[in-house]
VOMAR-778785 format. One record per residue (C-alpha): residue number from 1; residue in three letters; x, y, z. Coordinates in steps of 0.25 Angstrom, whole numbers, plus 5000, padded with zeros to 4 digits. Example, Ala and Ser with C-alpha at 12.3 -4.5 7.8 and 13.67 -1.06 7.14 Angstrom:
BEGIN
[gudo 1; 'ALA'; [5049; 4982; 5031]],
[gudo 2; 'SER'; [5055; 4996; 5029]],
***
This chain:
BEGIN
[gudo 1; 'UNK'; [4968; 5046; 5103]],
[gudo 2; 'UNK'; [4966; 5037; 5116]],
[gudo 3; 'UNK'; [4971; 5022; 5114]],
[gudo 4; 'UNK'; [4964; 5011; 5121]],
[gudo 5; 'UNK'; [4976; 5003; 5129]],
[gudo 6; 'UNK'; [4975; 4990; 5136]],
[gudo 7; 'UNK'; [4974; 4991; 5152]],
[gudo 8; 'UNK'; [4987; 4983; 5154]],
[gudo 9; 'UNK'; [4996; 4995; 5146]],
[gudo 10; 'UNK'; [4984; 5007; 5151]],
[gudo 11; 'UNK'; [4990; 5001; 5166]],
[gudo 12; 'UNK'; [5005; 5003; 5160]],
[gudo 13; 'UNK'; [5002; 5016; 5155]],
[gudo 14; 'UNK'; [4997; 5023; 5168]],
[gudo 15; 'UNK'; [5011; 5017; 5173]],
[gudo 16; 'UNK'; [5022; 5027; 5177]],
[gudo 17; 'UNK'; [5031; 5020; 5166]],
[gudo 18; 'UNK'; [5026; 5014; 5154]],
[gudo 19; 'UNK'; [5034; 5006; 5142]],
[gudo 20; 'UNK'; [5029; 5009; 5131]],
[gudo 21; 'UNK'; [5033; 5010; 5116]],
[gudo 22; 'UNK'; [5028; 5013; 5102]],
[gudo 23; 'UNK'; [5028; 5001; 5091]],
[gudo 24; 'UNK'; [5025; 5002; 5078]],
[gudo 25; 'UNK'; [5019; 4992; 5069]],
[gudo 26; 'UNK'; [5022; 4993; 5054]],
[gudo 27; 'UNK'; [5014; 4983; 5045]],
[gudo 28; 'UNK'; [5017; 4985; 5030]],
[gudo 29; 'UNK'; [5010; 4982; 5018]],
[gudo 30; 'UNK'; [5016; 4969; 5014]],
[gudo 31; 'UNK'; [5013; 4964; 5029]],
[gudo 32; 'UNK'; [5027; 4967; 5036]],
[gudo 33; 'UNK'; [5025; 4971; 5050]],
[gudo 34; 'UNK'; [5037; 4979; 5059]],
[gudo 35; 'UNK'; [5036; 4984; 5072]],
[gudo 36; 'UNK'; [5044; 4994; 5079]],
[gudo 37; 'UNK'; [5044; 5001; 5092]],
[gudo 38; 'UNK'; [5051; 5012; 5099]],
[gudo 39; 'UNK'; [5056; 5004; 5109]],
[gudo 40; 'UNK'; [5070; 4998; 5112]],
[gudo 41; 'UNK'; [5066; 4983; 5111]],
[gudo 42; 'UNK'; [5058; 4976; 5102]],
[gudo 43; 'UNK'; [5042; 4973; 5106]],
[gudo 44; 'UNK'; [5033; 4962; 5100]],
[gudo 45; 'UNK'; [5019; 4961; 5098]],
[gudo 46; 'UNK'; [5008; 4958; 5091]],
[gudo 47; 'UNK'; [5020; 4948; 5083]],
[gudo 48; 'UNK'; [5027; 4961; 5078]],
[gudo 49; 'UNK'; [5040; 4963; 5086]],
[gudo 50; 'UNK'; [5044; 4978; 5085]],
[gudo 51; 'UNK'; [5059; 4982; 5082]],
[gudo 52; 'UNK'; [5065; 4991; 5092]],
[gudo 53; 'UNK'; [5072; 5002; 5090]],
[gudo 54; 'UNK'; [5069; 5001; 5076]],
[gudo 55; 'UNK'; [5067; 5018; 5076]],
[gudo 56; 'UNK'; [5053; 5020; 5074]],
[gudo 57; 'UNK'; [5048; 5034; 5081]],
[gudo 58; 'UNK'; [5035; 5040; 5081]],
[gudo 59; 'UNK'; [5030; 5055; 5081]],
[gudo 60; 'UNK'; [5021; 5057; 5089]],
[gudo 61; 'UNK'; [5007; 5053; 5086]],
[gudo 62; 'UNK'; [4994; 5063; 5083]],
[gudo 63; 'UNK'; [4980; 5054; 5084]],
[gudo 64; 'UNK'; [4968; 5061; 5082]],
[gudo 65; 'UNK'; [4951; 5059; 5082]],
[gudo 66; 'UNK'; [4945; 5057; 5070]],
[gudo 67; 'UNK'; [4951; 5054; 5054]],
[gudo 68; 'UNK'; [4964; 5063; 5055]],
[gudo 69; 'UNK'; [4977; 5055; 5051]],
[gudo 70; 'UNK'; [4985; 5053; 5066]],
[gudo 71; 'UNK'; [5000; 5057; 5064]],
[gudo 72; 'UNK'; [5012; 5047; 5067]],
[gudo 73; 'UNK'; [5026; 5047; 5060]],
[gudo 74; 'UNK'; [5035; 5036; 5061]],
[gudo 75; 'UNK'; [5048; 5036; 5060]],
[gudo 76; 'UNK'; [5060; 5026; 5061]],
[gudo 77; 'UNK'; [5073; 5022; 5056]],
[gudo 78; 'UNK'; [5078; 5015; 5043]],
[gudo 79; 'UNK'; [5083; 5001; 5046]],
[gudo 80; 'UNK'; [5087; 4990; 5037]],
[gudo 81; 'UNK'; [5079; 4981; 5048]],
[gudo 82; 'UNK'; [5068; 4989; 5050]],
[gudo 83; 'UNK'; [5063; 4997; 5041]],
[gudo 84; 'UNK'; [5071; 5000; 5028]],
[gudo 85; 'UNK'; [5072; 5010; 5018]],
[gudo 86; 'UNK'; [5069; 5002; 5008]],
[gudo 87; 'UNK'; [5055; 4995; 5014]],
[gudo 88; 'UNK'; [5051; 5011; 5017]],
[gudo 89; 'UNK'; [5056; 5016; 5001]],
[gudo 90; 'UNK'; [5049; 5003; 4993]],
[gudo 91; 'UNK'; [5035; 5007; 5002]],
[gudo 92; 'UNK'; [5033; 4996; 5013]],
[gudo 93; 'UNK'; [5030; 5002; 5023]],
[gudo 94; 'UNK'; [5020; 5012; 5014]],
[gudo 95; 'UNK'; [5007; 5012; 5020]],
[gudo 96; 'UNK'; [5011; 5001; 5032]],
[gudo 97; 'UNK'; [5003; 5001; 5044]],
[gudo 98; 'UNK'; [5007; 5004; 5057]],
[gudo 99; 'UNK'; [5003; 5000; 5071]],
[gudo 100; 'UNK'; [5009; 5009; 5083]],
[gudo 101; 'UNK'; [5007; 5003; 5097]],
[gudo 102; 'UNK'; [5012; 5007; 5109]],
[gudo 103; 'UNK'; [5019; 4996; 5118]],
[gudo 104; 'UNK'; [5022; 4994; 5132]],
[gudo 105; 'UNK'; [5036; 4988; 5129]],
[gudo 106; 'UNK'; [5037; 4980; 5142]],
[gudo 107; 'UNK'; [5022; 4971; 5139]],
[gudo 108; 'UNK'; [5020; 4974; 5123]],
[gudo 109; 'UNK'; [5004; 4969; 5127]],
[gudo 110; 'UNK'; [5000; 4983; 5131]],
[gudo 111; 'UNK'; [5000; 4991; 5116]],
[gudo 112; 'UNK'; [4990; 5002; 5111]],
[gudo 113; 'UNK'; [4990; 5004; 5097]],
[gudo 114; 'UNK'; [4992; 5019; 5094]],
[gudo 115; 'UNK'; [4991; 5021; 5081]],
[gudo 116; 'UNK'; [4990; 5012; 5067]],
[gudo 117; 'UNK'; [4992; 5018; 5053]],
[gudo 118; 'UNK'; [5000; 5018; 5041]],
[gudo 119; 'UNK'; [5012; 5022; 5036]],
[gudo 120; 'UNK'; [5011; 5033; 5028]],
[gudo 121; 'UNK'; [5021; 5044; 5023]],
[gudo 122; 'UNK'; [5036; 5039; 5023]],
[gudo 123; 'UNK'; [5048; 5046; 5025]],
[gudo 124; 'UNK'; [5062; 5040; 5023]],
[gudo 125; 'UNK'; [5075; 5048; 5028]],
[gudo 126; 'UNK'; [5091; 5041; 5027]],
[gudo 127; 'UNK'; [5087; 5033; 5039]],
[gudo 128; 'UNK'; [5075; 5035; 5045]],
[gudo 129; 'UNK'; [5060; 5035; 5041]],
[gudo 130; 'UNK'; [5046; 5042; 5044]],
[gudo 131; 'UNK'; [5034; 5036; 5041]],
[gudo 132; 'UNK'; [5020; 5044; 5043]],
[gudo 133; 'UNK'; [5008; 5033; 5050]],
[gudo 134; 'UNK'; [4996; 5037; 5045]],
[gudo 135; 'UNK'; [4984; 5033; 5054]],
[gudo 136; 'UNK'; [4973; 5027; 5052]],
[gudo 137; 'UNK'; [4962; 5036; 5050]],
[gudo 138; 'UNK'; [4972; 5040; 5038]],
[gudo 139; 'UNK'; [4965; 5029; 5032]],
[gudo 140; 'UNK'; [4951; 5035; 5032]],
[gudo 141; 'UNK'; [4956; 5049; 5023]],
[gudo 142; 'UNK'; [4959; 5039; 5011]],
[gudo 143; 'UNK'; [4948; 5038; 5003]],
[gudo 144; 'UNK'; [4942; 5026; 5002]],
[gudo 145; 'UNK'; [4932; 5016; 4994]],
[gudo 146; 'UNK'; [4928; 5012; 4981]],
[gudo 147; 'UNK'; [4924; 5023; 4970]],
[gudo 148; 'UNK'; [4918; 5021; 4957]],
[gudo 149; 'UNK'; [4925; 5021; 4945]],
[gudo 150; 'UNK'; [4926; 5016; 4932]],
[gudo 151; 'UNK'; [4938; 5006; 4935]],
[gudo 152; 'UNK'; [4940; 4995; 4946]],
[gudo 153; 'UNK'; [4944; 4998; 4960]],
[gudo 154; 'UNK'; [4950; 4985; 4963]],
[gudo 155; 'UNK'; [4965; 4982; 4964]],
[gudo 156; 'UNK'; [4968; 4971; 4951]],
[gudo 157; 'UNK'; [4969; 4957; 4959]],
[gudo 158; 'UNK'; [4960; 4961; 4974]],
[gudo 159; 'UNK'; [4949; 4956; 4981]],
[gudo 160; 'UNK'; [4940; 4966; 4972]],
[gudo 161; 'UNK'; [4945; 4963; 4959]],
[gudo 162; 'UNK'; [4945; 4950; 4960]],
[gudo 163; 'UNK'; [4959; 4946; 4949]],
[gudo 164; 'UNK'; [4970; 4938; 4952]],
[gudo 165; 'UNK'; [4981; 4946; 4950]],
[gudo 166; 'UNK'; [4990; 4932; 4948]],
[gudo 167; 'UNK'; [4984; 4929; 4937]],
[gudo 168; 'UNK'; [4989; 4944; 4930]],
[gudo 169; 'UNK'; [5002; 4946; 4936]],
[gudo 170; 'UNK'; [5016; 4941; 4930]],
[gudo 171; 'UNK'; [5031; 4940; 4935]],
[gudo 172; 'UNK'; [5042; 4950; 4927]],
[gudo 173; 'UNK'; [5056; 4953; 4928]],
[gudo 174; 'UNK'; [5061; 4966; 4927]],
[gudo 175; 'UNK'; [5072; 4966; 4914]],
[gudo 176; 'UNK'; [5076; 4981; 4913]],
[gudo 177; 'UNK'; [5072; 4993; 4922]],
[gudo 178; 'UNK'; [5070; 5006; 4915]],
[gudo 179; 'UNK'; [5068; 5012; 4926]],
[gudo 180; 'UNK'; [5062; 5010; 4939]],
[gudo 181; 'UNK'; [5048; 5009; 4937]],
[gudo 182; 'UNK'; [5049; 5003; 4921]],
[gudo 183; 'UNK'; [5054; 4989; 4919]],
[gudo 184; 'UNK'; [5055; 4980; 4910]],
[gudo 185; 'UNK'; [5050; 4966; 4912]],
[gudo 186; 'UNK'; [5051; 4953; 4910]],
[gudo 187; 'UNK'; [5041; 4941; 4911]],
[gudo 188; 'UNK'; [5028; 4948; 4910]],
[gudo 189; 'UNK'; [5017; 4939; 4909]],
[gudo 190; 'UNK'; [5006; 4948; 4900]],
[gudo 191; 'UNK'; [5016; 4956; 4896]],
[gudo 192; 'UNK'; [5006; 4966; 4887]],
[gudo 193; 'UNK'; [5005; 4981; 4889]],
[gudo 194; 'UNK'; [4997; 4985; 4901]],
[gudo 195; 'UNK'; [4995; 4972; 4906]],
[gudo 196; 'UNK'; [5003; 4975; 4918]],
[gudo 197; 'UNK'; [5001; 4989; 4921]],
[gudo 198; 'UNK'; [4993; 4994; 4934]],
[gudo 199; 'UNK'; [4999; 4981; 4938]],
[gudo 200; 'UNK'; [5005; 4978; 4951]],
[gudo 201; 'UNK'; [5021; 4974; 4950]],
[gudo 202; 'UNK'; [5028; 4967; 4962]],
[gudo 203; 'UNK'; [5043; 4966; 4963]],
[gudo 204; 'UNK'; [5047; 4951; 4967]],
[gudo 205; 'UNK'; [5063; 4953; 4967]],
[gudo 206; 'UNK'; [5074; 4965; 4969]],
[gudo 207; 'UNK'; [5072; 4977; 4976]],
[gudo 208; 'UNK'; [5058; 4980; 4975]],
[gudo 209; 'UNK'; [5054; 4966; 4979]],
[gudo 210; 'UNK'; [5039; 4965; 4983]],
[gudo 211; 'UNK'; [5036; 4978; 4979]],
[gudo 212; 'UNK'; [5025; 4981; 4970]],
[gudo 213; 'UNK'; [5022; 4992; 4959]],
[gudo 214; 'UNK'; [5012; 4996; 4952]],
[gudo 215; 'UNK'; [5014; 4995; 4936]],
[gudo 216; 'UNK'; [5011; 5007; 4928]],
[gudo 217; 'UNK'; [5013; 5003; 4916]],
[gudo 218; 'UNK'; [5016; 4988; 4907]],
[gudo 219; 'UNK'; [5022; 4988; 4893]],
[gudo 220; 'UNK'; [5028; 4972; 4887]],
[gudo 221; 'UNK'; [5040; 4972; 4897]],
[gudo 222; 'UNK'; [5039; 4983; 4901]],
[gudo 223; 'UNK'; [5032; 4989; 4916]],
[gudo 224; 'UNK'; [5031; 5002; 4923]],
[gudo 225; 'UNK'; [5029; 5004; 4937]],
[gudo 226; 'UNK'; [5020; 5016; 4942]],
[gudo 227; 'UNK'; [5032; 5020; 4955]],
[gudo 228; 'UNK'; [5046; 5016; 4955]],
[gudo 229; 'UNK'; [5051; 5005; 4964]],
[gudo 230; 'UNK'; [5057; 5012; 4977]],
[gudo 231; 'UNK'; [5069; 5002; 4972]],
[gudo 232; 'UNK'; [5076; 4999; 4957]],
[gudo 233; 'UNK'; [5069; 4987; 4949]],
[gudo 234; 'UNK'; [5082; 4980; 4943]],
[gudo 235; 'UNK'; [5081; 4970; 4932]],
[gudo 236; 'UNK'; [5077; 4956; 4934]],
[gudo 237; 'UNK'; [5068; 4963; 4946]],
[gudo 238; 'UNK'; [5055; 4954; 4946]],
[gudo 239; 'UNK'; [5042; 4957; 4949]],
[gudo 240; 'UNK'; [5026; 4952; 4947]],
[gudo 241; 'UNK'; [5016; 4961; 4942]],
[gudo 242; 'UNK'; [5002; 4961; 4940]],
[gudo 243; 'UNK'; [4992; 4962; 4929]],
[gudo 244; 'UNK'; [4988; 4976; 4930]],
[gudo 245; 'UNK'; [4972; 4981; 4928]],
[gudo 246; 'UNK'; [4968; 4995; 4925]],
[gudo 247; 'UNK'; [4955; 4994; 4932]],
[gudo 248; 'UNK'; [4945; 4994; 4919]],
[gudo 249; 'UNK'; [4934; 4985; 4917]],
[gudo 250; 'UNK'; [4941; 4981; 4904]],
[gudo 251; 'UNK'; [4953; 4978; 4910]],
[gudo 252; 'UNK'; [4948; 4970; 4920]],
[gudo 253; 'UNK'; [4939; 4962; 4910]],
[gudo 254; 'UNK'; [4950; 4959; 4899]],
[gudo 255; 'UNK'; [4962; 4959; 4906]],
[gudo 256; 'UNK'; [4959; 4952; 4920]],
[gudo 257; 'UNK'; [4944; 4945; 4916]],
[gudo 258; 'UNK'; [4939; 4953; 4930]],
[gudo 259; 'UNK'; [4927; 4962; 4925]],
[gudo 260; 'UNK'; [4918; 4955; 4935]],
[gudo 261; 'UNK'; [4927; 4960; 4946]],
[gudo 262; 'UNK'; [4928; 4974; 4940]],
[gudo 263; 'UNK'; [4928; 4985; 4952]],
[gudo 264; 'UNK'; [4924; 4996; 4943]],
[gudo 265; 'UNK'; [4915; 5005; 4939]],
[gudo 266; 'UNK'; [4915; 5003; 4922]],
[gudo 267; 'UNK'; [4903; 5008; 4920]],
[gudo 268; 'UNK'; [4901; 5023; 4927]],
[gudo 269; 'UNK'; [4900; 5032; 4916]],
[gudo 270; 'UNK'; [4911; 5042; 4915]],
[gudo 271; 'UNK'; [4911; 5059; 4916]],
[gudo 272; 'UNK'; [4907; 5059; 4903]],
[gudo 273; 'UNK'; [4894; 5055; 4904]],
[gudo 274; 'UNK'; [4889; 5067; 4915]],
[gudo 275; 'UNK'; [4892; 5076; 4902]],
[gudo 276; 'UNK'; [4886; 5068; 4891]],
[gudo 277; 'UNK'; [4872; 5076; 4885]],
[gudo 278; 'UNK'; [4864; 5071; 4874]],
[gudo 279; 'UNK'; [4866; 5071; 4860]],
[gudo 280; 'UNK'; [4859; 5073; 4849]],
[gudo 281; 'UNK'; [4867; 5061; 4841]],
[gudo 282; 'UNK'; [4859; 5049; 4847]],
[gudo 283; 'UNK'; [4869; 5045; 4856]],
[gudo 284; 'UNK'; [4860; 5047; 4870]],
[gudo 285; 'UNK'; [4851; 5037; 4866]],
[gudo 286; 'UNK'; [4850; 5033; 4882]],
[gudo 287; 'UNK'; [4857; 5020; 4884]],
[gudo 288; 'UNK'; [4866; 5014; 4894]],
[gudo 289; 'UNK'; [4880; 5023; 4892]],
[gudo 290; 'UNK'; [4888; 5010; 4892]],
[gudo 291; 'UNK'; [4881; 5004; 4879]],
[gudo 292; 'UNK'; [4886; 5018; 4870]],
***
């Protein structure tokens, strides 16, 4: 797929020799930003410096017309200042975008932008990685929008639903670990059955600092996480966690006082309702289903 470049590096490429070198841009989900090139001394631009020698290889890359997924795996090398084993296995760089440009190393100014995706597949070896960028037009095989259903669509505490989720949330320590995804707790504000479960729980100390899970289950001291932390929860681990919401419209009214922001649809009738037939009991007497 042709690439529109600037006339100042268009004139460097119809040179005999021409310095030019890949850099890749990786901008994860909580906002870091890396950058990397294949060549032998670090480039800046754009307010990213990318590392040298830092491993990265690319395979080579397949662009195509129209919605197929263009091919391009990355692959680099473990490094404690780099990328870590640890950042890849806790899921930090799990969907993270990434820019690859190719530079003229000598004047940085002329770049074209050859690809832009995301990360997508993962694979982790003793000391190496390789990571699967998925294009753009990826994006447009997802299935998208809104669809009607009898609970709410909107994630407890957005824009749509409107809750503030500081006003459902609570701190905890973690007292004993049953295993790695049950703990007990400690400190729970609303510590009651199912009040926290759905609920989104956030490590703020040990090894699974600032990572967050989503909670299966709440009993009195007691939560359940849905995955197991990629590293063990020990005792006196602290977290917050907030209030969770099982998308009905009765939760929403009861527990978090939010029906007018409800983002369901409560009153679609049900399957049931294609196969009713009449009855001779007087119970189709013609009114509104939502009065029986």
């Amino acid at each position: 797929m042709s690439k529109l470049v600037s006339s100042a590096l268009q004139v460097h490429l119809d040179t005999r020799e021409v310095t030019m070198a890949h850099c890749w841009k990786v901008t994860r989900l909580d906002g870091t930003v890396q950058g990397f090139t294949e060549h032998d001394v670090p480039l800046t631009f754009d307010s990213v410096t990318f590392e040298a020698d830092s491993g990265f290889t690319a395979t080579k890359i397949d662009s195509s017309i129209g919605l197929s997924v263009d091919n391009l795996n990355v692959e680099g090398a473990l490094s404690s200042d780099t990328i870590n084993e640890d950042d890849l296995s806790s899921g930090r760089y799990d969907d993270a975008q990434v820019e690859l440009y190719w530079v003229n190393f000598e004047d940085v100014s002329q770049r074209v932008l050859l690809s832009k995706g995301n990360l997508g597949q993962v694979k982790r070896g003793e000391l190496a990685f390789d990571a699967e960028l998925r294009s753009q037009s990826q994006r447009l095989q997802q299935t998208t929008g809104r669809i009607y259903s009898r609970t709410c669509d909107a994630i407890f505490g957005d824009s749509r639903c409107g809750a503030d989720p500081t006003s459902f949330d609570s701190t905890g320590t973690v007292s004993n670990v049953v295993d790695n995804r049950q703990m007990v707790v400690t400190g729970l504000l609303n510590d009651v059955t199912d009040y926290y479960t759905f609920g989104l729980l956030e490590f703020t100390s040990g090894a699974n600092n600032g990572l967050k899970f989503e909670v299966k289950r709440h009993e009195p001291g007691l939560l359940i996480l849905w995955d197991q932390p990629p590293f063990n929860i020990a005792n006196t681990d602290t977290f917050d966690v907030i209030a969770g919401c099982n998308k009905y419209d009765t939760t929403c009214a009861s527990k978090f006082s939010n029906i007018v922001n409800f983002r369901g649809f409560n009153f679609i009738p049900g399957s049931d309702y294609l196969t009713r037939y009449a009855l001779r009991d007087g119970s189709q007497i013609g009114q509104s289903i939502f009065n029986e």
